[in-house]
C-alpha positions, 0 to 999 in steps of 0.5 A, spaced: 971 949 585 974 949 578 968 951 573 969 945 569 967 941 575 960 943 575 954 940 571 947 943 571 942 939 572 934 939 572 929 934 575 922 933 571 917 932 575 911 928 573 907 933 570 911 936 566 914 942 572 921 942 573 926 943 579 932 948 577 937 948 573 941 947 579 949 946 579 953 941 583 959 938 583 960 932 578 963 928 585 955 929 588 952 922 589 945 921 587 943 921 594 944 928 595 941 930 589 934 925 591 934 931 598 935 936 594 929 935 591 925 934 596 927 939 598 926 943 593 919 939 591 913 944 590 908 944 595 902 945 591 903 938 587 898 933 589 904 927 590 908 929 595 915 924 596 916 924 604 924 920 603 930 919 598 927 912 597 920 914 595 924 917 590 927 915 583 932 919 578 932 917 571 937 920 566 939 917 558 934 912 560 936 909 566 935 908 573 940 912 578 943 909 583 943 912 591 951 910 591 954 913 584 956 920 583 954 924 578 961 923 574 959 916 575 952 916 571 954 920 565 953 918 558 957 913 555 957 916 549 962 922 549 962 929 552 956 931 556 952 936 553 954 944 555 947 946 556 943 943 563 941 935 564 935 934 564 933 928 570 926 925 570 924 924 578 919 917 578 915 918 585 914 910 588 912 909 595 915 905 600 915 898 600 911 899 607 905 903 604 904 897 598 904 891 603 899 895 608 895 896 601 896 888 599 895 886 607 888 891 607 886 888 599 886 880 604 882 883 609 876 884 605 871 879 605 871 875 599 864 875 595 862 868 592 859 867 586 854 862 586 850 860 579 845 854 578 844 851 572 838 847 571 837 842 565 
């Protein structure tokens, strides 16, 4: 694989922690770095993604898709820096966790507030 080929990478975590720098290929999707990162994930952290898609890549501030290949998501604004690239990870759940934790909210029996006003 030629030298020029490789871009360095890292990914911040949510507590300021970092995973890398690693280097990949530039024709790596962004979905094989989100493995990778699971992968690699700390196993001491308290948030812990279990999938790919618990997973968000944020780089020059824009969300990366699982599809684009690391050539694609470069920055728009000339040659990419010859130091490592720092990727922000954002940690979501699934839409399965969220809709059990709306449907557990519905369940609940609601409170009534009564008052009486007496003139």
């Amino acid at each position: 694989m030629p030298e020029e080929d490789l871009v360095e990478l890292k990914f911040r975590l949510y507590d300021g922690s970092d995973i890398g720098p690693i280097r990949y290929s530039s024709s790596s999707t962004v979905a094989m770095l989100k493995e990778r990162i699971i992968s690699e994930w700390p196993r001491d952290k308290k948030i812990v993604p279990k999938v790919a898609n618990d997973v968000k890549l944020i780089s020059a501030g824009k969300i990366l898709e699982n599809n684009k290949t690391i050539a694609q998501c470069r920055s728009p604004f000339g040659e990419p820096p010859a130091d490592v690239i720092t990727m922000h990870v954002v940690v979501q759940p699934s839409l399965t966790k969220t809709k059990t934790a709306e449907k557990k909210v519905e369940e609940l029996p609601k409170k009534t507030a009564c008052s009486c006003s007496i003139l």
